[in-house]
DOTORKOL-971699 format. One record per residue (C-alpha): residue in three letters; x, y, z. Coordinates in steps of 0.05 Angstrom, whole numbers, padded with zeros to 5 digits, always signed. Example, Ala and Ser with C-alpha at 12.3 -4.5 7.8 and 13.67 -1.06 7.14 Angstrom:
<rs>
ALA+00246-00090+00156/SER+00273-00021+00143/
</rs>
This chain:
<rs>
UNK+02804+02364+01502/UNK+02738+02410+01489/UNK+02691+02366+01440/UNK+02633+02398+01401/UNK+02618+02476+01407/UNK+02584+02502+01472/UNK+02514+02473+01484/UNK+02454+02501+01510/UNK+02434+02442+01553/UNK+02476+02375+01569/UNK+02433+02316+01599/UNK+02476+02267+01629/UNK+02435+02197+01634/UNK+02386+02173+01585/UNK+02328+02143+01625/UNK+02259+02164+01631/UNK+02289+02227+01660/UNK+02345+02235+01613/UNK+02304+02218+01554/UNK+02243+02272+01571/UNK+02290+02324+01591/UNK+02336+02322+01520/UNK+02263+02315+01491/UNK+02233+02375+01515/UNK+02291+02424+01517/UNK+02301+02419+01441/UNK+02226+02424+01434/UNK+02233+02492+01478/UNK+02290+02516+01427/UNK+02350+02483+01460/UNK+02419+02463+01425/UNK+02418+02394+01467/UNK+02464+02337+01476/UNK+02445+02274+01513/UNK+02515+02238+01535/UNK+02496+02166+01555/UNK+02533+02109+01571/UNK+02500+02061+01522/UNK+02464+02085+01465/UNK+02439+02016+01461/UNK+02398+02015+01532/UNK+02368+02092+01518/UNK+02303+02082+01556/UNK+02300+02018+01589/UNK+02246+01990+01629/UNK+02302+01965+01681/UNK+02237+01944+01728/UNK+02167+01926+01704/UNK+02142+01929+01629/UNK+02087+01975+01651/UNK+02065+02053+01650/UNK+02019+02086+01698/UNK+01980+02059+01749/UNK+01947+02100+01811/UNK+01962+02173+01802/UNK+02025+02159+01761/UNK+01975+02148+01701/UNK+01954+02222+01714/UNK+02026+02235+01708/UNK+02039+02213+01640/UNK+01977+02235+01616/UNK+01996+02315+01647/UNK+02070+02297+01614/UNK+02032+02288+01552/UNK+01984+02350+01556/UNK+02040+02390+01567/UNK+02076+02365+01507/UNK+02122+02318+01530/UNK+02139+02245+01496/UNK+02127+02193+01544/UNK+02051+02181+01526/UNK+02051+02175+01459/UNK+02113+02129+01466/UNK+02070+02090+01511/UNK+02013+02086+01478/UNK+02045+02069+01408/UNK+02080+02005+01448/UNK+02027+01988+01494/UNK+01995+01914+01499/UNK+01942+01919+01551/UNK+01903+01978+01585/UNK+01861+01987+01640/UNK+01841+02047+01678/UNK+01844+02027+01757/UNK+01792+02046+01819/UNK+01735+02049+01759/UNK+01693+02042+01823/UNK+01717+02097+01863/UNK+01703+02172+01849/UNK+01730+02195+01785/UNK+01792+02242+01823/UNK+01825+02162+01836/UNK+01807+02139+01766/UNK+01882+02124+01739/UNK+01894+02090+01683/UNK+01959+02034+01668/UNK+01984+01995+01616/UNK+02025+01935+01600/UNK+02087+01956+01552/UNK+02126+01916+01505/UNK+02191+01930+01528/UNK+02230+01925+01472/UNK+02189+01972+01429/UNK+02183+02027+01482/UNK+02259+02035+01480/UNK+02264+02038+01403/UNK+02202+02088+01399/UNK+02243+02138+01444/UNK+02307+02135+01408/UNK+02274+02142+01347/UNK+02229+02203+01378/UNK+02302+02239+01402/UNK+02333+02217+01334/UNK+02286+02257+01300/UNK+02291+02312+01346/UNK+02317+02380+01324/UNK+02370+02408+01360/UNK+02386+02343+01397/UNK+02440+02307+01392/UNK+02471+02250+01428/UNK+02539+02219+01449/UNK+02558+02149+01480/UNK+02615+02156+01551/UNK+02615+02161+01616/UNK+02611+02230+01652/UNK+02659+02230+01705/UNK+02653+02309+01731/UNK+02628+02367+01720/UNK+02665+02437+01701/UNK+02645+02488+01756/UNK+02676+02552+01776/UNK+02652+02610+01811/UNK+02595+02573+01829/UNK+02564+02556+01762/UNK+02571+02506+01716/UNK+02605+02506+01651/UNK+02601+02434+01625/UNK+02625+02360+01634/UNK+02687+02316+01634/UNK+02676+02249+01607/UNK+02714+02178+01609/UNK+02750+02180+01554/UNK+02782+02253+01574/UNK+02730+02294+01529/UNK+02702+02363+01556/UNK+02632+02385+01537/UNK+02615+02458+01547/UNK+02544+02481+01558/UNK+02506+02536+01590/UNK+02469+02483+01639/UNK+02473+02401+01651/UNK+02417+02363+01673/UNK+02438+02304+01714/UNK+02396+02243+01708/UNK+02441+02190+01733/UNK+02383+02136+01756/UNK+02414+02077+01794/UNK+02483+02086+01759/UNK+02521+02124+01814/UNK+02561+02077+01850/UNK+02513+02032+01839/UNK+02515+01964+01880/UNK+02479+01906+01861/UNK+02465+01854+01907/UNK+02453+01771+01897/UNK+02453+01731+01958/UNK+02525+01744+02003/UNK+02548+01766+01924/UNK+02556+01842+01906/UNK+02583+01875+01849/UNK+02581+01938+01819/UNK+02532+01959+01771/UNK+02475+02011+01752/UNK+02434+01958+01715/UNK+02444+01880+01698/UNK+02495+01873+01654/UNK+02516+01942+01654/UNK+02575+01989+01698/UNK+02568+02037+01752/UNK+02578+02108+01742/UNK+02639+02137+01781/UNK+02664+02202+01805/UNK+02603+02244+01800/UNK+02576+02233+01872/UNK+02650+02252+01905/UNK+02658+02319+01864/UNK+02580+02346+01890/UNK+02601+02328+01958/UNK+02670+02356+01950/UNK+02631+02420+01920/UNK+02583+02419+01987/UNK+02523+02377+01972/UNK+02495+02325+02022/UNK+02489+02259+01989/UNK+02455+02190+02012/UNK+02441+02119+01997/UNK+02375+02088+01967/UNK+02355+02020+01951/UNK+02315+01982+01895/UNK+02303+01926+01877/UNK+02276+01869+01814/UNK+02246+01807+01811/UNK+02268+01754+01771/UNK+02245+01740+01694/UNK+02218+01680+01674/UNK+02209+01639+01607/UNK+02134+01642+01596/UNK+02145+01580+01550/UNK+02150+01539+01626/UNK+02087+01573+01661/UNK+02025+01537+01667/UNK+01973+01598+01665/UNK+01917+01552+01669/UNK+01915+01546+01746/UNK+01932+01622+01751/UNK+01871+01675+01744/UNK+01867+01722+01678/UNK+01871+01787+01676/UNK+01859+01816+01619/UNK+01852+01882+01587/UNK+01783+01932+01590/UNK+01740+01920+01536/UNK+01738+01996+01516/UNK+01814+02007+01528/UNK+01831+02083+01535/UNK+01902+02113+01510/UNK+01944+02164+01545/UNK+01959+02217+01492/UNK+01904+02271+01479/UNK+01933+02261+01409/UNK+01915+02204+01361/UNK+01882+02142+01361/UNK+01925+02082+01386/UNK+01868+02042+01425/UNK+01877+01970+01425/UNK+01841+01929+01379/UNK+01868+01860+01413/UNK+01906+01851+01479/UNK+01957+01807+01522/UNK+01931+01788+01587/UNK+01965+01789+01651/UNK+01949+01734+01701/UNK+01952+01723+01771/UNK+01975+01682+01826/UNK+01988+01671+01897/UNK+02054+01660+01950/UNK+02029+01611+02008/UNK+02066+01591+02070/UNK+02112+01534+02038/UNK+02144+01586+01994/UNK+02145+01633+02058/UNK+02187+01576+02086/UNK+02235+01570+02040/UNK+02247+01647+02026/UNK+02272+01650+02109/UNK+02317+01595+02091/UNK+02354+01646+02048/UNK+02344+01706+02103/UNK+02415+01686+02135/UNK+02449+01708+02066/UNK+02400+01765+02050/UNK+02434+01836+02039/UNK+02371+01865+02069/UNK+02380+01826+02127/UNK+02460+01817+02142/UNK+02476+01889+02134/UNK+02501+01891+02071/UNK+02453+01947+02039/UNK+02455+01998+02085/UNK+02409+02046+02030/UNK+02332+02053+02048/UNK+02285+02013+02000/UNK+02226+02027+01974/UNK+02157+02026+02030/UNK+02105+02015+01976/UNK+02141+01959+01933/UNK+02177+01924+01984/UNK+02225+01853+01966/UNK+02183+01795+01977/UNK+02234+01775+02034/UNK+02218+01850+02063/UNK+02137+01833+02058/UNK+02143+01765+02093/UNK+02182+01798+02144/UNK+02136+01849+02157/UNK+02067+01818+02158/UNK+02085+01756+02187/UNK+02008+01749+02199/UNK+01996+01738+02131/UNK+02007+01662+02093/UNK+02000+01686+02019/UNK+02017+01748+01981/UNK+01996+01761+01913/UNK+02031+01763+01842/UNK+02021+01790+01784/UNK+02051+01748+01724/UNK+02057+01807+01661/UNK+02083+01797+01593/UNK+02137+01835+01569/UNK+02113+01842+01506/UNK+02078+01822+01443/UNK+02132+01782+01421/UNK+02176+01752+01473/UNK+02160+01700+01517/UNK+02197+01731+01572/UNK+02151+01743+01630/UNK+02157+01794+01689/UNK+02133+01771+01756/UNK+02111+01831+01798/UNK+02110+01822+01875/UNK+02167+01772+01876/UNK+02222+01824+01876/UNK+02281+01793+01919/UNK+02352+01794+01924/UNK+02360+01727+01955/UNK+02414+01678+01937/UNK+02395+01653+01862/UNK+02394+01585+01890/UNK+02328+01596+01944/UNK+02303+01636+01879/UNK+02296+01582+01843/UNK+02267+01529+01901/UNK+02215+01585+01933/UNK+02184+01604+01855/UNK+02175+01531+01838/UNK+02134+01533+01901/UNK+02090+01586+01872/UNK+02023+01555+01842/UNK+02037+01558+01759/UNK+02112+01560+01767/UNK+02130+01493+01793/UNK+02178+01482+01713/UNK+02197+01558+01708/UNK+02257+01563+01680/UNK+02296+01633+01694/UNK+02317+01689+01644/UNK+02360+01718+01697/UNK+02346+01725+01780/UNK+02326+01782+01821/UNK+02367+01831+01849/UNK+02376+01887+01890/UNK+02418+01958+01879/UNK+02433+02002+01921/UNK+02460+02075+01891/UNK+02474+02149+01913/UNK+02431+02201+01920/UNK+02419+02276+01938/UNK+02367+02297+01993/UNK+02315+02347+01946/UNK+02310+02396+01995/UNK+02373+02420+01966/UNK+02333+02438+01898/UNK+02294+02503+01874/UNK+02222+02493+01845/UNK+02255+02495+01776/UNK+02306+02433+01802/UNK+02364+02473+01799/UNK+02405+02459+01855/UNK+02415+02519+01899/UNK+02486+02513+01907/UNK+02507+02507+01834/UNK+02481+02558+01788/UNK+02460+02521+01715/UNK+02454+02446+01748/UNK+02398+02416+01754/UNK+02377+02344+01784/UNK+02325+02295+01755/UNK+02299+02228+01773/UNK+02326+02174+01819/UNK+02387+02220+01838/UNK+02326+02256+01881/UNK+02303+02205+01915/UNK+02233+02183+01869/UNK+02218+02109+01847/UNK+02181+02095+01786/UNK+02190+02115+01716/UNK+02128+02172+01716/UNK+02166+02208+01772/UNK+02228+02202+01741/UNK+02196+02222+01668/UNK+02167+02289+01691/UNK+02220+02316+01729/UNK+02260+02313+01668/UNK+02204+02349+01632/UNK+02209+02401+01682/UNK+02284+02403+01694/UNK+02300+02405+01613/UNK+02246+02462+01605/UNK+02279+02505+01656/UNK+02356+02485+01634/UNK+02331+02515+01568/UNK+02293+02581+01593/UNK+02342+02599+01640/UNK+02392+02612+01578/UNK+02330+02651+01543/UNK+02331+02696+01597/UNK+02257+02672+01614/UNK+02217+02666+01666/UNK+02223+02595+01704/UNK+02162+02545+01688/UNK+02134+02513+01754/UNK+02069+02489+01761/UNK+02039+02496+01834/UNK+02002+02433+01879/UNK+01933+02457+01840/UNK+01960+02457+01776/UNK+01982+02382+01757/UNK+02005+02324+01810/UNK+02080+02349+01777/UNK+02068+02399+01819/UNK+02053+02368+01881/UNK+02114+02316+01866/UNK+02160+02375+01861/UNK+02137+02408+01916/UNK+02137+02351+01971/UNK+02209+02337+01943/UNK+02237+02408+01950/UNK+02206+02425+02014/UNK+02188+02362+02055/UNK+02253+02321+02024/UNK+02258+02247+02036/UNK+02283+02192+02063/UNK+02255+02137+02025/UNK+02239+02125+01956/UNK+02190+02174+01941/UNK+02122+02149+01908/UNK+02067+02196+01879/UNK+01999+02176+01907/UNK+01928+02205+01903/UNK+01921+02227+01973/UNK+01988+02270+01963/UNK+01944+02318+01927/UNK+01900+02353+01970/UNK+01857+02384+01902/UNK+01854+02312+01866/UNK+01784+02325+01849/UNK+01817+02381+01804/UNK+01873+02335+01788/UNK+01845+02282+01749/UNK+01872+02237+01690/UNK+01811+02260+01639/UNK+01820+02334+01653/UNK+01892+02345+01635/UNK+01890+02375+01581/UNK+01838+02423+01600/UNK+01890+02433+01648/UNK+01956+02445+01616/UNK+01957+02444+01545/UNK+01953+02520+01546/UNK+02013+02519+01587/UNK+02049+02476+01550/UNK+02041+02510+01480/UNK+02051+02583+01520/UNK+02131+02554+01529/UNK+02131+02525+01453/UNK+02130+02448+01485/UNK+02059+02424+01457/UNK+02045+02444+01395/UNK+01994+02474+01336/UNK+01964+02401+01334/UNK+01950+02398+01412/UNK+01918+02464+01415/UNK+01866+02454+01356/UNK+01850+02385+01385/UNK+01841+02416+01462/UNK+01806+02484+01433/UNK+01751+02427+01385/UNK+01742+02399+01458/UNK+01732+02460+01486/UNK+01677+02484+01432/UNK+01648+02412+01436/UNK+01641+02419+01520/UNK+01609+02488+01507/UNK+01564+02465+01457/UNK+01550+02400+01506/UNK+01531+02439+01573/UNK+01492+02481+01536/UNK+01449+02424+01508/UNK+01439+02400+01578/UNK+01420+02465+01604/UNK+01356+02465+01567/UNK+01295+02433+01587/UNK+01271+02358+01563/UNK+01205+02356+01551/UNK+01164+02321+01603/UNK+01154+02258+01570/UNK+01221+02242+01551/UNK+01239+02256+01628/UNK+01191+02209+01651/UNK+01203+02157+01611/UNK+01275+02158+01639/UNK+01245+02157+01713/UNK+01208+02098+01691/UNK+01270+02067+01666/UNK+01295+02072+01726/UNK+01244+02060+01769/UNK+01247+02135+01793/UNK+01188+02180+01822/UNK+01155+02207+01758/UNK+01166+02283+01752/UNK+01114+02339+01748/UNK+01149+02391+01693/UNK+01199+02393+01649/UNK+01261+02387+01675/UNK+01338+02404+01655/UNK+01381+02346+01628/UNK+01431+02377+01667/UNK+01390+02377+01738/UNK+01365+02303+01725/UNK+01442+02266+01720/UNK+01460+02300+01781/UNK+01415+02249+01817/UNK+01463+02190+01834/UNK+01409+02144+01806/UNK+01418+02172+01740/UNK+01477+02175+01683/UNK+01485+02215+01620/UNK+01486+02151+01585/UNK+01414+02149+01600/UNK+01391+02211+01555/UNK+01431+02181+01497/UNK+01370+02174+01449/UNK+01358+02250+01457/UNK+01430+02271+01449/UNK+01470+02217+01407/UNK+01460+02251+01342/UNK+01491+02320+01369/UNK+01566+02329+01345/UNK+01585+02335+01417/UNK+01560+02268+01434/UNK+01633+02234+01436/UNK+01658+02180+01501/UNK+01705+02235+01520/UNK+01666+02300+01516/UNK+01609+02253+01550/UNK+01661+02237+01612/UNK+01681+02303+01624/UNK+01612+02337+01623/UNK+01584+02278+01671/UNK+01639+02303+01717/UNK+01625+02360+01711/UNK+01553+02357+01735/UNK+01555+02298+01787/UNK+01622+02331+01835/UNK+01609+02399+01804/UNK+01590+02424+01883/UNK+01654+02390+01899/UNK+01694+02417+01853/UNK+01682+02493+01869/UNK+01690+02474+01935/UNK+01762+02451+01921/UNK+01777+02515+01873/UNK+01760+02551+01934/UNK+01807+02522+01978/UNK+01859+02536+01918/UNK+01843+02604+01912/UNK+01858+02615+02001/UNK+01921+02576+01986/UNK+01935+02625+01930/UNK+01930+02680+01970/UNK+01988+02655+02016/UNK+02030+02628+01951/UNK+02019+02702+01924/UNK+02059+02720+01994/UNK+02135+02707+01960/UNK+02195+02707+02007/UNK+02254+02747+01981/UNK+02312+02694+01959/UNK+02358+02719+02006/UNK+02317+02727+02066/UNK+02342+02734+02129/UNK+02306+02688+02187/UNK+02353+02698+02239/UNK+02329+02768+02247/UNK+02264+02747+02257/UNK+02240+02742+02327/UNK+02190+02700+02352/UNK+02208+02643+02304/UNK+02222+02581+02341/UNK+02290+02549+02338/UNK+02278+02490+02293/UNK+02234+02544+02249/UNK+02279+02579+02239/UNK+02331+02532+02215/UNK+02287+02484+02179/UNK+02265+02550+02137/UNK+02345+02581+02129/UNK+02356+02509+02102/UNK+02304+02504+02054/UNK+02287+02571+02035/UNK+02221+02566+02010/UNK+02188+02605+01953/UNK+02129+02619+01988/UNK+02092+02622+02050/UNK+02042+02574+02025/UNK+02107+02534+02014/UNK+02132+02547+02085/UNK+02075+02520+02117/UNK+02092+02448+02094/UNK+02146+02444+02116/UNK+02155+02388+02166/UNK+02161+02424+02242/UNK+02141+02497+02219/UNK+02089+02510+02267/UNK+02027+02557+02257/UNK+02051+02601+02307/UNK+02123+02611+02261/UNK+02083+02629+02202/UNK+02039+02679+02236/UNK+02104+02708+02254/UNK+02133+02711+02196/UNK+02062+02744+02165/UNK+02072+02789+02213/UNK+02142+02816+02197/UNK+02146+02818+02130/UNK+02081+02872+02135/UNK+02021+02833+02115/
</rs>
């Protein structure tokens, strides 16, 4: 039975990738439906209560420039923020909150409720309709058909999902909640290569039975920042996290348990996660090494329920229980539920366009976990991208793809789709090779423009970024013009500097390392530009500014090679010259681009200058 009249866009899943793809697709003008299979679970923070964090905090804040929801829903249900590496250069500032997890998940349903042109439905999706190569809809559960132009397939953990306790296994996409089944088998049976990946949870604890006072605080910045370049939803008070340590007594009687561990015995056979590894996997590893560290974060403001990050295991409940009463500050904790580990299906990227279609299946696109990402910033902004594309490609528009010096969405889509992976992929700051350009305070300067070009940000976002804009302006011109000499001096003194001889620019004088723009504040505070933010970015600005046009003119060489397309249906095997594995790494992955070619693990220089060569340049 056909349900509903044809959509423009289905999204199947509705996770961070589900939720910001149905999101941004009926902000773009799409007729949406979001088929879930719990209305009641519609954005879950199935691993830690937290957002951001090093570069996935420039993630949500470019998802935000752009338009998209998950800032503001994360700042409006934040309870701590910090921005990390405060001490490093400004391209690894990245900043990372605590969220109450309840309230995250009801500020996205009621963002999509309110939604025009979205609308939502509670089954299963069991298959897809395709013929003739495209797709045409979906086949639910309960024996409904959906029609729509394109489906965006978000499925997260959920397909044939396996969670693992101890020697116990069961299956499930989440605690408490069913696999998905039948989706992974049709792909395949339609041609796609599928694989297995692993995650992993710790367990939750009552925070009523920690002692906190032999753990370390850690609590909030006292300036706390926000992610969305819209609004003010600072903190006025915060939740601390706190912090303890393992040591080699609980180290003990974790190996006790590694008979019976799934990681161990053979009994997940998917690939885990290198960066947030089990705390079995970590002992394992660096045997060297008596203590490892955990971080004890609330789940939210009201809820005593306590996440303990570091301790993620899927070790028989029972050395659980004994190893975290070993942990200093845990010694009564009483559990909320154990850890676990889930392993589920996945599709290797490579077998994606830079839009996330899929190659094979015209109107299908994949976001999220089903590529192969970890973390809930990775799986947020390939729904952005994915819904945004599901939408234009039935406009008849242009795709939207932003390249590896536009946004660190870029560089995420780009390692997927032409590098692939075997692991849980992770976005990091030395992934990017322009980070300088890539930073968290910039992002709007960025892609705003973009963003409102498509009809995804808004009237509202391009006033606010256009006032910045005319503030900067007004700024760099103030510090382009000379202080007198006294005033300059007097600064030098300050800082115990060599006194100058002339007047000097503002401008010239912060560019010392010695020397912030927080130090010419009497001279400038009254100016209407004189704002934290507008302060920041002109700072920036002046300190790395040799740095910066350095970058944009490494950008503009790797333009001129990204400017080089490659015809869709090129033909490498007529190409001579190209070595073997060039040539079928390339007919495999059919890149966009040269520039995209050349990253592509086991393309040599040598196959690049012959492919320069043939197609005439």
């Amino acid at each position: 039975m056909v349900l509903d009249e044809k959509y423009d866009v289905i999204v199947v899943g509705g996770g961070h990738a589900g939720c910001e793809a149905a999101y941004c697709a009926a902000k773009t003008g799409g007729r949406v439906l979001l088929i879930t299979m719990n209305m009641q679970t519609i954005a879950q923070m199935s691993c830690n209560p937290a957002m951001g964090g090093v570069a996935k905090g420039q993630i949500v804040r470019e998802i935000d420039a752009l338009g998209g929801g998950s800032g503001l829903i994360t700042d409006k249900s934040m309870i701590q923020f910090r921005m990390l590496n405060r001490s490093k250069g400004p391209a690894m500032w990245s900043p990372r909150v605590q969220s109450d997890r309840m309230q995250f998940a009801q500020y996205w349903r009621e963002l999509l409720e309110e939604t025009e042109g979205l609308f939502m439905f509670q089954d299963m999706v069991t298959g897809l309709m395709v013929s003739d190569g495209t797709v045409h809809g979906v086949k639910t559960a309960l024996g409904l058909q959906f029609e729509a132009s394109t489906v965006v397939l978000t499925s997260g953990t959920f397909m044939n999902g396996l969670i693992h306790v101890g020697d116990q296994n069961f299956g499930g996409g989440r605690a408490g909640e069913r696999a998905s089944k039948g989706i992974t088998e049709e792909l395949v049976a339609l041609g796609f290569e599928a694989g297995r990946m692993k995650t992993g949870t710790p367990p939750r604890i009552d925070g009523r039975t920690i002692d906190y006072k032999v753990m370390e605080e850690q609590p909030g910045d006292e300036d706390p920042g926000q992610f969305s370049f819209l609004g003010d939803y600072k903190l006025r008070k915060q939740r601390s996290c706190w912090i303890t340590h393992t040591s080699q007594e609980v180290h003990d009687t974790l190996k006790k348990g590694f008979v019976r561990s799934p990681l161990f015995n053979g009994a997940i056979a998917g690939t885990g996660p290198r960066y947030c590894p089990s705390i079995e996997d970590k002992i394992d590893r660096f045997v060297e090494k008596t203590s490892h560290q955990i971080f004890v974060e609330p789940e939210g403001w009201n809820t005593v329920e306590v996440y303990v990050n570091g301790f993620s295991t899927s070790l028989p409940v029972e050395i659980q229980y004994e190893a975290l009463h070993k942990v200093r500050g845990f010694e009564n904790a009483k559990f909320f539920r154990p850890g676990y580990a889930i392993e589920y299906d996945y599709f290797p990227p490579t077998q994606l366009k830079h839009t996330l279609e899929t190659k094979l299946i015209s109107g299908l696109y994949f976001a999220g976990q089903i590529n192969g990402t970890t973390g809930y910033e990775e799986a947020a902004c390939q729904g952005l991208m994915a819904g945004v594309n599901a939408v234009r490609s039935v406009q008849g528009k242009d795709p939207f793809i932003l390249g590896r010096d536009d946004a660190y969405i870029g560089v995420l889509i780009d390692d997927l789709i032409t590098k692939g992976t075997e692991e849980p992929y992770r976005m990091f700051t030395s992934r990017a090779e322009f980070r300088l350009l890539l930073r968290q305070d910039n992002a709007d300067l960025r892609l705003t423009a973009l963003g409102y070009a498509i009809g995804l940000a808004g009237d509202q976002r391009m006033e606010a970024l256009s006032a910045k804009q005319a503030l900067m302006a007004e700024g760099k011109e103030a510090l382009d013009t000379n202080l007198p000499l006294k005033v300059v001096n007097d600064v030098l003194s300050a800082k115990e500097q060599q006194p100058a001889k002339e007047k000097t620019k503002t401008s010239k004088l912060v560019a010392r390392p010695q020397l912030a723009l927080a130090d010419f504040e009497d001279q400038f505070k009254a100016a209407s530009w004189w704002n934290p933010e507008v302060v920041e970015q002109l700072e920036i600005d002046i300190k790395y500014g040799g740095y910066i046009e350095r970058e944009r003119e490494n950008v503009a060489k790797m333009k001129r090679l990204n400017d080089k397309a490659i015809p869709e249906q090129f033909d490498y095997f007529k190409v001579k010259g190209l070595s073997y594995e060039g040539r079928d790494k390339l007919d495999t992955i059919r890149p966009a681009t040269i520039a995209q070619a050349s990253r592509i693990s086991g393309i040599s220089q040598s196959d690049i200058h012959v492919l320069l060569v043939y197609m005439g340049r």
